[in-house]
C-alpha positions as CSV (number, residue, x, y, z in Angstrom):
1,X,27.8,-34.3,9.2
2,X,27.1,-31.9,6.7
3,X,23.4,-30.4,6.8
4,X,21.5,-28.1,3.7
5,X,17.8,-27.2,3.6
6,X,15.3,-26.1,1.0
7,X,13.2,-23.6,2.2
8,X,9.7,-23.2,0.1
9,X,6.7,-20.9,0.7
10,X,6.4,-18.2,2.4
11,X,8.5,-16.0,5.2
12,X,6.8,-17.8,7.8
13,X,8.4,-21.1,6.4
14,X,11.7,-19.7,6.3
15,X,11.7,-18.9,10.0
16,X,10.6,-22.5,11.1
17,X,13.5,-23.1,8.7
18,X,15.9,-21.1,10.3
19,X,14.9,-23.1,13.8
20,X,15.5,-26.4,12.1
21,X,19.3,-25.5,11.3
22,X,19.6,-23.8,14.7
23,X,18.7,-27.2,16.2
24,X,20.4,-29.3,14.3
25,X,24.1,-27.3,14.4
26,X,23.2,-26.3,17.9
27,X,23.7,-30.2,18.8
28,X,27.3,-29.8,17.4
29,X,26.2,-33.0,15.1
30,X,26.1,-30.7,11.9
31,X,27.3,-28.5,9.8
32,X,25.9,-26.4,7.4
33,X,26.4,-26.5,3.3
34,X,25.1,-24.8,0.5
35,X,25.9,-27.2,-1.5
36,X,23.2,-30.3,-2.3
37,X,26.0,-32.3,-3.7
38,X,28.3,-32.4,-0.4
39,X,25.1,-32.7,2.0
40,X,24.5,-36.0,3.8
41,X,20.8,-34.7,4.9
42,X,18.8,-32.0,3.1
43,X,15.7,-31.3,4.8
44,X,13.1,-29.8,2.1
45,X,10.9,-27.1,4.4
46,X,7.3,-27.4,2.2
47,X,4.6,-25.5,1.4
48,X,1.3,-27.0,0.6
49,X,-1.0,-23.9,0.6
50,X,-2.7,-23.9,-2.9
51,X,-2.1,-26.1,-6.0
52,X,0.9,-25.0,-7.3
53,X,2.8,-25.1,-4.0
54,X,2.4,-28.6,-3.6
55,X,3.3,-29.0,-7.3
56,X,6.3,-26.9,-6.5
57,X,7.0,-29.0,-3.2
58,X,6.4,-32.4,-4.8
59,X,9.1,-31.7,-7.9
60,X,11.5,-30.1,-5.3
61,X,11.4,-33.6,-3.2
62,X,11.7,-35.5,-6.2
63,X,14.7,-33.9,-7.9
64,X,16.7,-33.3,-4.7
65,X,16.4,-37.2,-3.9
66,X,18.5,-37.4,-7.1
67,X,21.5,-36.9,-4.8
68,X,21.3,-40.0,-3.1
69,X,22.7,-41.3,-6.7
70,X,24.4,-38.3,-7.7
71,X,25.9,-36.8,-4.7
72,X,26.4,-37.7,-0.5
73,X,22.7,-38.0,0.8
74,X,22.2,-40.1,3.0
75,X,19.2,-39.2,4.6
76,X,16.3,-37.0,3.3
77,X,13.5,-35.4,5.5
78,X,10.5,-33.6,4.1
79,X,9.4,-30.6,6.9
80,X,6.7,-27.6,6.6
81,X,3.2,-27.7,5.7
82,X,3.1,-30.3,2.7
83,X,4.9,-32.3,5.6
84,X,1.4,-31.7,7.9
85,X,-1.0,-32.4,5.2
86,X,0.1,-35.5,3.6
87,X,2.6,-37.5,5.7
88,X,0.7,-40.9,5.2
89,X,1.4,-40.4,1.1
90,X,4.5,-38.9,1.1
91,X,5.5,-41.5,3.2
92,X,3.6,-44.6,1.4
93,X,4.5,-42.8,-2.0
94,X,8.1,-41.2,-1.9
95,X,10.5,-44.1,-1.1
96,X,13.2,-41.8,-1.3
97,X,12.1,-39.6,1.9
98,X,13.2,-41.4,5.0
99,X,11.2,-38.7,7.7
100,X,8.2,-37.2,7.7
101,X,7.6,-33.7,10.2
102,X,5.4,-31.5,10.8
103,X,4.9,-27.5,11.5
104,X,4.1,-28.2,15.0
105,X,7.0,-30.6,15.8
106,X,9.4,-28.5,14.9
107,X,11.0,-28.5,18.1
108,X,11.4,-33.1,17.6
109,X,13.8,-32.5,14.5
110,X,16.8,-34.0,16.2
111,X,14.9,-36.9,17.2
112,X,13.5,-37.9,14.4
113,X,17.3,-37.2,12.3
114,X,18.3,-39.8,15.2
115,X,15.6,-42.1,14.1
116,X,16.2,-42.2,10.5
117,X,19.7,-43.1,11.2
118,X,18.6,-46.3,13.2
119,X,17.3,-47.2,9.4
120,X,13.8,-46.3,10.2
121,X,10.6,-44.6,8.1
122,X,9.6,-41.5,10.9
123,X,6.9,-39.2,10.7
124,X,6.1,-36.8,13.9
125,X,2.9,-34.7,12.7
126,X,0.6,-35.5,15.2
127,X,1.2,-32.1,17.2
128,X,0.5,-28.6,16.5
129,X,1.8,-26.9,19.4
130,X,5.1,-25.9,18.5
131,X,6.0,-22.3,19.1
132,X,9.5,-20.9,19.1
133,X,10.7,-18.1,21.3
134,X,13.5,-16.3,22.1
135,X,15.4,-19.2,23.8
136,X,15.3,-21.4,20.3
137,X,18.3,-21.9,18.6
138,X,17.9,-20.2,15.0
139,X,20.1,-19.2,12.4
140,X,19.4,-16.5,10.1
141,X,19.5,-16.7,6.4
142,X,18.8,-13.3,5.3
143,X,21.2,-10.7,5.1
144,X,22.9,-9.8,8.6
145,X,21.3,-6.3,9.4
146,X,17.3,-7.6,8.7
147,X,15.4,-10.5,10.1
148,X,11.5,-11.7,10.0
149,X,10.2,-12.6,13.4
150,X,7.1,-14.5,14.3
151,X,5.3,-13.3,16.8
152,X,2.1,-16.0,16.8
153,X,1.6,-19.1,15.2
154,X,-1.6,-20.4,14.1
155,X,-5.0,-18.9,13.3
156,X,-8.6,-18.2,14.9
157,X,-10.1,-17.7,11.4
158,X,-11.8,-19.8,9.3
159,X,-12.2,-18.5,5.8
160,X,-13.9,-20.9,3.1
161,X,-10.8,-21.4,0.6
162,X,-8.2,-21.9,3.8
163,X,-6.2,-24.9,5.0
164,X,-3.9,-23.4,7.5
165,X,-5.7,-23.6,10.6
166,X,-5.5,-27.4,9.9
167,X,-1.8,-27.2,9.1
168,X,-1.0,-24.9,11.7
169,X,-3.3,-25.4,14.4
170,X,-5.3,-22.5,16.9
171,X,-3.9,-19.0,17.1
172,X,-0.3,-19.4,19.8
173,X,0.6,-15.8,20.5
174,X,4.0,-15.2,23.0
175,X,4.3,-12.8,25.1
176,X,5.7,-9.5,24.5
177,X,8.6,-9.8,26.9
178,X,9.7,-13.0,25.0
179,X,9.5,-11.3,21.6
180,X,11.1,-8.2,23.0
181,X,13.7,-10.4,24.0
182,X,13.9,-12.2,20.6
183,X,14.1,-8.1,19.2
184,X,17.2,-7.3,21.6
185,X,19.2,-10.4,20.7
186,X,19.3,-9.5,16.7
187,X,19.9,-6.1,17.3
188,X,23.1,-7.1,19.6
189,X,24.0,-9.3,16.4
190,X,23.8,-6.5,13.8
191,X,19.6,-6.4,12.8
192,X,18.7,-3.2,11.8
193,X,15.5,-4.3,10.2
194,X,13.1,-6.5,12.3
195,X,10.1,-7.7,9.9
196,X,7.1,-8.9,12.2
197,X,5.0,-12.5,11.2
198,X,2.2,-14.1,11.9
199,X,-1.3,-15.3,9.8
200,X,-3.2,-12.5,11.2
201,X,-1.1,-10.1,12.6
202,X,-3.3,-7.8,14.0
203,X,-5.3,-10.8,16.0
204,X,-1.8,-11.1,17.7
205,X,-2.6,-11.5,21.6
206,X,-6.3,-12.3,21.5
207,X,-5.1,-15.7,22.9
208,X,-2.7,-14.6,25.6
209,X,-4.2,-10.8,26.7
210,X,-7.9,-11.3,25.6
211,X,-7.4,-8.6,23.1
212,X,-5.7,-7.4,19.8
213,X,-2.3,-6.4,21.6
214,X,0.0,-5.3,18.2
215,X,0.1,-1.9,19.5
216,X,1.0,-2.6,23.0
217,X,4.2,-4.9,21.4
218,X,4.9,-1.9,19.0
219,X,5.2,0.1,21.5
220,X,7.8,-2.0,23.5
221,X,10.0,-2.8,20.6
222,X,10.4,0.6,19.3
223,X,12.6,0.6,22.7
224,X,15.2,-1.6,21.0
225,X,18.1,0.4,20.9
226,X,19.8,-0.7,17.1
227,X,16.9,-1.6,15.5
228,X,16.0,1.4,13.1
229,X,13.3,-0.5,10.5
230,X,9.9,-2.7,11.9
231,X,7.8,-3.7,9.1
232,X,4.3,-5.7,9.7
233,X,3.2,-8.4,7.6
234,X,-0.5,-10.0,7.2
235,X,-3.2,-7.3,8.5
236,X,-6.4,-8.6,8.5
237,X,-8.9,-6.1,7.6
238,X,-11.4,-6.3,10.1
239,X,-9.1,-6.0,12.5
240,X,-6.8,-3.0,11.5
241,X,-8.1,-0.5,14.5
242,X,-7.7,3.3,14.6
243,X,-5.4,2.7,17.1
244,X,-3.3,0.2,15.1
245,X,-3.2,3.2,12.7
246,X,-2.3,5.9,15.0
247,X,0.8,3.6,16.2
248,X,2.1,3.3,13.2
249,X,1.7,6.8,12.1
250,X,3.1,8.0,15.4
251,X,6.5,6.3,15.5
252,X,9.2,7.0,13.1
253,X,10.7,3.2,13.6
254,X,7.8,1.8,12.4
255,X,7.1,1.6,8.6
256,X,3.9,3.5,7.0
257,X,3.9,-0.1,5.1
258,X,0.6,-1.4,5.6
259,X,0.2,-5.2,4.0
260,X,-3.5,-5.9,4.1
261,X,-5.0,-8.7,2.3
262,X,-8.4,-8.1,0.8
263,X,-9.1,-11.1,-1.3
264,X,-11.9,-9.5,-2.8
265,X,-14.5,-6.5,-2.8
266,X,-17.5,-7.5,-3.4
267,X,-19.7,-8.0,-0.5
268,X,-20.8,-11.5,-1.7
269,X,-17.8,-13.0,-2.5
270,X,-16.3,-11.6,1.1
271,X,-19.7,-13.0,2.9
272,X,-19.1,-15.9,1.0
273,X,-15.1,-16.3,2.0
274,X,-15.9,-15.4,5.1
275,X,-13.7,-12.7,5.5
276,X,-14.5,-8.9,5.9
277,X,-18.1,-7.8,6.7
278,X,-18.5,-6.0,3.6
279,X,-16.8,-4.3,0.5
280,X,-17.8,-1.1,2.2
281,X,-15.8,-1.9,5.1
282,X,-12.8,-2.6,3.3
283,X,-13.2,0.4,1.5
284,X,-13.9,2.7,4.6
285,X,-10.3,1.3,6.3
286,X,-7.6,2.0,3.3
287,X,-9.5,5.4,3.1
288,X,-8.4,5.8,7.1
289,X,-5.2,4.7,6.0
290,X,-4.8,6.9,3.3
291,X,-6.0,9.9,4.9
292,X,-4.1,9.5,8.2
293,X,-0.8,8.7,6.7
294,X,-0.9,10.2,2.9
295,X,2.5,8.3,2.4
296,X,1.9,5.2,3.0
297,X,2.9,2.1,1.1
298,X,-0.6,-0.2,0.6
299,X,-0.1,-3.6,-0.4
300,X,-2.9,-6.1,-0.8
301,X,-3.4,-9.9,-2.2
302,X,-6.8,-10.4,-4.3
303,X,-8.2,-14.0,-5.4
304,X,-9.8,-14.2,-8.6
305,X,-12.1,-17.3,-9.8
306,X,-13.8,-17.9,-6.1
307,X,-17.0,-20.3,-6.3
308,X,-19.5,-18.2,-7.8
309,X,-17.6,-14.8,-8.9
310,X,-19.4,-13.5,-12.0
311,X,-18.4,-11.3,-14.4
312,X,-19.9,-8.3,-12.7
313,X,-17.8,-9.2,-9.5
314,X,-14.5,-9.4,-11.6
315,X,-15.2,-6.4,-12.8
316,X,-16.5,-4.3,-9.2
317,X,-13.0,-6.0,-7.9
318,X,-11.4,-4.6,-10.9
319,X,-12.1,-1.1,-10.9
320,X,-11.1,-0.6,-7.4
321,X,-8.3,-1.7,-7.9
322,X,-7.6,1.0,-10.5
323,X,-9.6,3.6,-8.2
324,X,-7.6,2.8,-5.6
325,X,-4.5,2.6,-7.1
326,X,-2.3,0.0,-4.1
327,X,1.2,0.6,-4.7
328,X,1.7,-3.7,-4.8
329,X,-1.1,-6.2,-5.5
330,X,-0.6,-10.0,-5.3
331,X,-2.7,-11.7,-8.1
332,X,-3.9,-15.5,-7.0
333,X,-6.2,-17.7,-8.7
334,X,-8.4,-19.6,-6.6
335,X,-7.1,-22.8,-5.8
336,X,-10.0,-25.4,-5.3
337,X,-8.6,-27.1,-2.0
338,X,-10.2,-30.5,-0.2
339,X,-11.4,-30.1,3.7
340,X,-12.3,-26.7,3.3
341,X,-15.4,-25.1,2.5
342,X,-15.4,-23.6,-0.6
343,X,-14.2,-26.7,-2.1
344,X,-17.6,-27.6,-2.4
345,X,-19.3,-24.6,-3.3
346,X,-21.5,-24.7,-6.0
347,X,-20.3,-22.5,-9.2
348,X,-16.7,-23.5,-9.6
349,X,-15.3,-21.0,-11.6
350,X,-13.3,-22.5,-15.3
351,X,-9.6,-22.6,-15.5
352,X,-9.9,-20.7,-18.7
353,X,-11.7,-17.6,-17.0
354,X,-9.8,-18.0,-14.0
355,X,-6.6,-17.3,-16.1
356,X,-8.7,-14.5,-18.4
357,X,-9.2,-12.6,-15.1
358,X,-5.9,-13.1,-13.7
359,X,-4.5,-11.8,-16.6
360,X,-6.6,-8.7,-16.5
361,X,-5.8,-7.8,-13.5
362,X,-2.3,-8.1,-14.1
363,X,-1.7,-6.2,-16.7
364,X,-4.2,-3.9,-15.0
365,X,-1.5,-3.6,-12.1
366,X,1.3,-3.2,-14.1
367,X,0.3,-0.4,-15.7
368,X,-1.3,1.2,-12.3
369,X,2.5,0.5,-11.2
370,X,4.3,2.2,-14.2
371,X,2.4,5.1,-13.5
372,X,2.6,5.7,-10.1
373,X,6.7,5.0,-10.3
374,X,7.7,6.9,-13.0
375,X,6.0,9.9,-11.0
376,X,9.0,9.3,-8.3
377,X,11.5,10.2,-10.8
378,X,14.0,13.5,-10.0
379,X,12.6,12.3,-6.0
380,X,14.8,11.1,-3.2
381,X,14.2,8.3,-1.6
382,X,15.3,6.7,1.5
383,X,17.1,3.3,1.5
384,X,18.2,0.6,3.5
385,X,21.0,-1.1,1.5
386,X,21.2,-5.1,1.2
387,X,23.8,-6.1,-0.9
388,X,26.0,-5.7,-3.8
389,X,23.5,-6.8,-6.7
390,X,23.7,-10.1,-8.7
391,X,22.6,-7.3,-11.5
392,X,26.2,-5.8,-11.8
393,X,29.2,-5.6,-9.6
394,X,29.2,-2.1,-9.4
395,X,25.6,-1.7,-8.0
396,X,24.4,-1.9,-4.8
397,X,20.7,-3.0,-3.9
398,X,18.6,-1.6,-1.4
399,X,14.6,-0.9,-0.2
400,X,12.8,1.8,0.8
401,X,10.2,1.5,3.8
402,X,7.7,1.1,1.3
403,X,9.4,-2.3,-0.3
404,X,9.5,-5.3,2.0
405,X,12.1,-8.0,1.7
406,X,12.0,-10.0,-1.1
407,X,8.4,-9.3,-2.1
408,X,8.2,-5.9,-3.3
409,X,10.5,-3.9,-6.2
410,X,14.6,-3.0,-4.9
411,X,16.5,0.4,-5.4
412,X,19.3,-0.2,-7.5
413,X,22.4,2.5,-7.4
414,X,25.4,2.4,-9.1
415,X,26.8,5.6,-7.9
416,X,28.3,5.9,-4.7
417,X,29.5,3.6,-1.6
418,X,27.7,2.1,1.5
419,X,27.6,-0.7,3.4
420,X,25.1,-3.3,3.8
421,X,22.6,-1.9,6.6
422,X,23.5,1.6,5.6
423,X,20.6,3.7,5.1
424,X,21.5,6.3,2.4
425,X,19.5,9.0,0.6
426,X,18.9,8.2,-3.3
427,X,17.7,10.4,-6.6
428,X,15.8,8.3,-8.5
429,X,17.1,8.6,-12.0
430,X,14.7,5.3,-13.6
431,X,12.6,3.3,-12.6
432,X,11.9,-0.2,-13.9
433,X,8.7,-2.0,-13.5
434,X,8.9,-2.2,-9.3
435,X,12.6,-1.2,-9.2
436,X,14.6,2.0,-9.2
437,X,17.3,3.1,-10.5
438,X,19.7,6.6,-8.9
439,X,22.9,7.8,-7.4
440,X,23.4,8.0,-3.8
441,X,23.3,11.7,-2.4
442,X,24.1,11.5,0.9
């Protein structure tokens, strides 16, 4: 039976993704197409995060149900968080969908693809326990030589504006022997890159070892003979220790890419979000950062438009960002969510100014980005090459350390052969916006 899956949302998603295939060919029942037209099930992997994820989600369910008309589908199953958060109406609401499941019944898909079969309406969302390992069939969809992999599931936290603990459950952290496992078996398959996952990543282990325990699983998969690249997603401030730091500065497998979302910088808002203690702290940590490893890459997210953010906020948020010049910000509006806090905060920020300061800040960014690249012009840079590009059949595409899959600007070269996994010294020539442009050297 031929099998496809749309994958939404974040990295995270894709590997719960990746664990639905493996399951499903693993029985021997299915194969995989890319092709909606031939597929007799698509599963659609959700997210349902903020406003326009579910809007995305929604018209992705919708127009792939079309192929029950247009094309083989027999059988269509909605998965991921939109899944968790609103079986009962997807259900009730979306004749089309014939199963319903959850991010913490991942591990039931085969089941519930038997169920469907038998002609019946399925929804398995009443876990949220699910937690793969190394042992859990997965098939990767991003190029051969990189991989994400998730070393927790879950979060501790509760800031104000977020749904995921309720869609993902209590912080699950496995142990660093399984994911060292998990880290052996992709490099024996090719991985060169390995691309670590989780909602907090630094709060990895609290569960498990009674303590933040990234550095202790750093230091074990820098081990991993093949594996050349390990990139960290998802730092959350408060908990980015000097020693976190030091790690990362200290080994040369490790990426000087620090992802650390902010949200904000005023100490209100942050009191308010329940994130950091104060803008001061923030402040004080990039400045560690910065000073202990000059080179690093420093991306953030910011929200704009939070219950209560006046114009003097905006703006204190606004000029550190230009003081502080991150190399990649992510620009979200604030997305008034039910059954969370903030949804019922008093001073709802418009739409209109919402969008005012998003647009600020992006053009803001831009510029900031422009800048800062076009500095790195007659430089060399050191690349990990991905593929041939969809740009032009005579370019290959590539990433630095400092630009993670998929999220941050590509190295574009047109001048000079490698392979996909290579890593390969280039002179930057151009730059365009995020990307750059420059022969291969060596």
């Amino acid at each position: 039976m031929k099998l496809s899956i749309v994958s939404l949302g974040c990295s995270k998603n894709l590997v719960d993704s990746e664990y639905l295939i493996g399951m499903l060919v693993n029985s021997n029942k299915f194969e995989i197409t890319n092709l909606l037209e031939e597929a007799e099930v698509i599963i659609i992997n959700t997210c349902g995060f903020i406003g326009d994820a579910k809007e995305e989600s929604i018209q992705n369910i919708l127009e792939i149900s079309e192929y029950k008309k247009s094309g083989n589908l027999k059988k269509l199953i909605v998965a991921g968080c939109l899944a968790q958060r609103y079986s009962d109406e997807i259900i009730k609401e979306m004749p089309e969908v014939d199963g319903v499941i959850g991010t913490g019944e991942i591990d039931k898909i085969l089941e519930l693809v038997d169920e469907v079969f038998q002609e019946k309406k399925v929804t398995k969302v009443e876990k949220l326990d699910f937690l793969g390992n190394s042992k859990t069939p997965r098939i990767l969809t991003t190029n051969p030589h990189t991989a994400y992999l998730k070393i927790a599931e879950g979060c501790n936290r509760r800031c104000t504006y977020c749904i995921i603990p309720q869609l993902r459950g209590e912080l699950r952290s496995r142990k660093i022997e399984d994911i060292v496992e998990e880290a052996t078996l992709l490099a024996k398959a090719g991985v060169k890159e390995i691309n670590l996952l989780a909602q907090e990543i630094t709060e990895y282990g609290l569960d498990l070892y009674l303590k933040k325990a990234l550095p202790d699983l750093l230091r074990e998969l820098v081990k991993v003979e093949g594996i050349k690249w390990i990139r960290c997603y998802y730092m959350f401030p408060n908990s980015l220790t000097e020693e976190m730091i030091e790690v990362i500065k200290n080994e040369d497998k490790i990426c000087n890419y620090f992802d650390v979302p902010i949200q904000h910088i005023s100490s209100n808002i942050l009191k308010n979000m329940k994130r950091a203690n104060s803008g001061e702290q923030i402040k004080e940590i990039l400045k560690k950062i910065r000073k202990e490893i000059p080179d690093s890459t420093i991306r953030t997210t910011v929200i704009v438009g939070f219950p209560g953010e006046t114009e003097e906020e905006f703006q204190e948020l606004k000029e550190f960002i230009k003081e502080f010049n991150f190399n990649y910000v992510g620009i979200f509006k604030y997305s008034q969510e039910e059954d969370t806090v903030a949804y019922s905060l008093p001073n709802q920020v418009s739409e209109e100014i919402k969008e005012k300061r998003w647009v600020e800040l992006t053009n803001l960014q831009s510029n900031l980005v422009e800048m800062r690249n076009r500095s790195l012009i007659g430089t060399e840079l050191e690349v990990m090459i991905d593929s041939i590009s969809d740009e032009s059949d005579y370019m290959l595409e590539g990433r630095t350390q400092g630009q993670a899959l998929e999220i941050d600007g590509k190295v574009l070269t047109n001048d000079g052969t490698a392979q996909p996994g290579d890593i390969v010294k280039v002179l930057v020539e151009q730059n365009f916006d995020y990307d750059f442009l420059g022969p291969i050297i060596k």
